[in-house]
N, C-alpha and C positions, 0 to 999 in steps of 0.2 A: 036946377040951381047951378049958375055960372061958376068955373073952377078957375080964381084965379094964377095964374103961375108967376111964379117970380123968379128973377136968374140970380143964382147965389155967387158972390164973388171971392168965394174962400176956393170956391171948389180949382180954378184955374192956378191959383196963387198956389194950393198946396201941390198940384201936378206940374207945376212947374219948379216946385222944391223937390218935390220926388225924381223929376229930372236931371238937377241940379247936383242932385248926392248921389245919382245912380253913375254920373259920366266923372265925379270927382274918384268914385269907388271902382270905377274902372281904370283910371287913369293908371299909365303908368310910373306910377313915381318910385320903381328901384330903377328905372333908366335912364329917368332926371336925376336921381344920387349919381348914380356911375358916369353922365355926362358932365355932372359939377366936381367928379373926382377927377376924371378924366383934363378936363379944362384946368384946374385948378393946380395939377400937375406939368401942364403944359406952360402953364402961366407961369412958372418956377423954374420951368427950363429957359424961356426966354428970358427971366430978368435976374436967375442968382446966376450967379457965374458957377459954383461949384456944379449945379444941377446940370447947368448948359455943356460942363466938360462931361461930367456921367454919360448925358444923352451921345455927346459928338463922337464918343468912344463906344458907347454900347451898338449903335446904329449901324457899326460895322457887320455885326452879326444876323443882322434882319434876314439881307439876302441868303447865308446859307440855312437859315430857319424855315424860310420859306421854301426855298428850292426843294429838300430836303425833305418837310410836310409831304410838299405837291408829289414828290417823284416816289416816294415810299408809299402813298397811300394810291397812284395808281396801279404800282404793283402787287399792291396789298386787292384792290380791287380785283383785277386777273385771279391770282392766288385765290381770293375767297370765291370768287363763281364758281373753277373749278374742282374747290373743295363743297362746296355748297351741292354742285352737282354729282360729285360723287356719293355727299352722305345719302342721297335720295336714290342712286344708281339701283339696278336692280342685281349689279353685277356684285357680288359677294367681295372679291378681294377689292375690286376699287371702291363699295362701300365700306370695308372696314381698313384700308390705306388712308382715307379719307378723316373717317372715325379717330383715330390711331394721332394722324395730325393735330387735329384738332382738340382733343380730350390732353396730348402733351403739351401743347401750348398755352391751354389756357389752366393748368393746371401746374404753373411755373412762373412764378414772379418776373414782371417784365424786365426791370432789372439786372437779375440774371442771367436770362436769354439776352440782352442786348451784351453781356459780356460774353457769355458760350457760342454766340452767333461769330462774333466778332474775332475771338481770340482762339476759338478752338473750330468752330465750324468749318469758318470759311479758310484758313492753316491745311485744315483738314481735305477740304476741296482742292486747292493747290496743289499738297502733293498726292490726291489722287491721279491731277491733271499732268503732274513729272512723272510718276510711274507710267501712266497710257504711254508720253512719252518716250518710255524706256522700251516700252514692250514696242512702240510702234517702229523706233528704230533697229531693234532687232529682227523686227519682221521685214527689213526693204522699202519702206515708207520713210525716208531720212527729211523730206517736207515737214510734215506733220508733226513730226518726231521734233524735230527744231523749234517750230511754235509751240508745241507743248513741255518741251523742256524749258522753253525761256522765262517763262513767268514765273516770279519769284514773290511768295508773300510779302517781302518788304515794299513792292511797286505797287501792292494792292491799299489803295489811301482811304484812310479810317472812314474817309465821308460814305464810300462804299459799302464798308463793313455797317455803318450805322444805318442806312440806308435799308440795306437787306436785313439787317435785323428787326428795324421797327416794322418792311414788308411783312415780315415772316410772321410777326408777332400779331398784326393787327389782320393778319390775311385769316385767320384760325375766329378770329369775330364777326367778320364779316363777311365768311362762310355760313356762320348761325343765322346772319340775317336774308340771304339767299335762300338756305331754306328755308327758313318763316315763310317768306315772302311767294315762295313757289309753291308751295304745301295751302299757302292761301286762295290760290287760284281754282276751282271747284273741277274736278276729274272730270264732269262734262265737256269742258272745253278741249280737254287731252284727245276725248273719243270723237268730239264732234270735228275734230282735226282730221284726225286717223278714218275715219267715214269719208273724206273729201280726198283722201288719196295721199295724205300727208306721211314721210315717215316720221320716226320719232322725233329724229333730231330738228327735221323743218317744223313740227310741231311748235317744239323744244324754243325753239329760234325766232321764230313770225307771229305766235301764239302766245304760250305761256310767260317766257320770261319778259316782251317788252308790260304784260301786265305787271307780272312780278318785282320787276324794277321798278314802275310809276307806286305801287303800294310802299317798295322800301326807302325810296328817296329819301325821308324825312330821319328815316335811322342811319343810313349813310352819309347826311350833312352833320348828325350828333357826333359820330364816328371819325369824323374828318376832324371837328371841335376839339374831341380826343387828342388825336395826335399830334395836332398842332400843338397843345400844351403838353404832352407826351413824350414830344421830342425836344424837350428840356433834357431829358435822360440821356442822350446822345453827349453832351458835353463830357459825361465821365470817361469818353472816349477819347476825352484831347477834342471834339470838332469842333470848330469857332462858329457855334452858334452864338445867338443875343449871352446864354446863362454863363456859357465858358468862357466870351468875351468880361461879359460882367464880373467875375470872378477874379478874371488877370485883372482887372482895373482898381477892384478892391484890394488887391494884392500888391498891389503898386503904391495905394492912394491913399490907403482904407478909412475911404468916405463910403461905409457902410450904407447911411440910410438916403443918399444922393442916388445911389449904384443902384439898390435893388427896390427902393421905389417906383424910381422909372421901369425899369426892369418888369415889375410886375402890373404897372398901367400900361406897356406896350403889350403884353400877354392880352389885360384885360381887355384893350381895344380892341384887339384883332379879332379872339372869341367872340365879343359884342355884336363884330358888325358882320359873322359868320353866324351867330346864332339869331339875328337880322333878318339874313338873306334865308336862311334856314325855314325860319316861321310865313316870309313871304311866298317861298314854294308850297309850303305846306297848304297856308290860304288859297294858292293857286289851284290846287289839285281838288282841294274839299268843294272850292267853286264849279268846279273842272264835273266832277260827281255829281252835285247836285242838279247841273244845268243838265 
């Protein structure tokens, strides 16, 4: 008995709708909102005039925002390897020096460390650096002694203090992700290092950490994210970043919702196209793995 077959035409029709809601359900539509917020606020800076003075005023403070970010977090970088390196050390005191840092930093409102850093820390370093002075010119070293007595915390400018403190603060984070990141590298690679003639530290250097780094990138671009809105905090220090500019403008002007509008979609942009580039490494490494 012949079987006829017959082709059904619902079947294409509805794998085609199931297409159709699969790629709407993927869509990104919170970065078509934040592009339509984004534009829509741009759109108000060109054509009100009040918005357009907000921006022209606020825009002064971008550049130390950014400088600022950028120079804090790669010292914050340094700072965290070799705390990151010490918590793993096998060496007792530089394990627990390491420990020590890091357990007080992140166990202290940032905050506050950006004021203790700033106002007492670095005060504090200063006149460590005038007494060396003292002592050095009483010991026949009248050079040294001169350079080290000349520095006075008033010539030390707050960008500095702010600087080193969000260092210090974010350096104690990203430590924790240094060892994540190393601690994830499987101890055969350590040995099969050490079997090739390697000592620790070449290991340490050619071996482990450029794995270690390629696994942490994606928490070091989040971390970056951070500070960049983090270092809003820095304004309470007097430094004319975007918020502390924005702040003397509303104090001048107070066109409140002109000021911190803008204010808060230059934030949003910035983040946005950082957590962007963030997700396109991310994609790059997971391909990177897979291949």
């Amino acid at each position: 008995m012949a079987v006829k077959l017959t082709t059904n035409s619902a079947i294409p029709i509805s794998l085609t709708s199931i297409n159709r809601r699969k790629r709407l359900r993927d869509y990104p539509w919170w970065l078509a909102g934040i592009l339509m917020l984004v534009l829509g606020t741009f759109a108000l800076i060109v054509s009100d005039d009040n918005f357009r003075d907000a921006f022209a005023f606020i825009k002064i403070g971008l550049g130390v925002t950014i400088s600022t970010t950028f120079t804090a977090f790669g010292i914050a970088l340094g700072i965290g390897l070799l705390a990151g390196l010490g918590r793993i050390s096998s060496n007792i005191l530089i394990k627990n020096i390491a420990t020590l840092y890091i357990e007080l930093v992140r166990g202290i409102p940032m905050l506050v460390l950006i004021f203790f850093v700033a106002i007492v820390a670095v005060p504090g370093i200063v006149a460590g650096i005038n007494a060396l002075g003292e002592l050095l010119s009483k010991s026949g070293f009248p050079v040294l002694a001169d350079i080290f007595t000349s520095i006075q915390i008033k010539e030390v400018p707050m960008n500095f203090r702010a600087i080193t403190a969000l260092a210090v603060t974010y350096g104690a984070f990203l430590a924790e992700i240094f060892r994540a990141g190393i601690e994830s590298i499987g101890k055969g690679q350590m040995e099969a290092a050490r079997s090739q003639g390697m000592s620790n530290v070449q290991a340490m250097r050619y071996i482990i950490l450029p794995q270690a780094i390629r696994n942490v990138l994606p928490a070091l671009g989040n971390d970056f994210i951070s500070m960049l809105k983090d270092s809003s905090l820095v304004s309470v220090l007097a430094v004319r970043d975007i918020t502390q500019v924005t702040r003397l403008y509303t104090g001048q002007t107070f066109r409140y919702v002109e000021a911190y509008t803008t204010l808060a979609v230059l934030y949003l942009t910035m983040t946005v196209i950082l957590s962007l580039m963030v997700k396109t490494i991310e994609g790059k490494l997971r391909r990177n793995e897979q291949s």
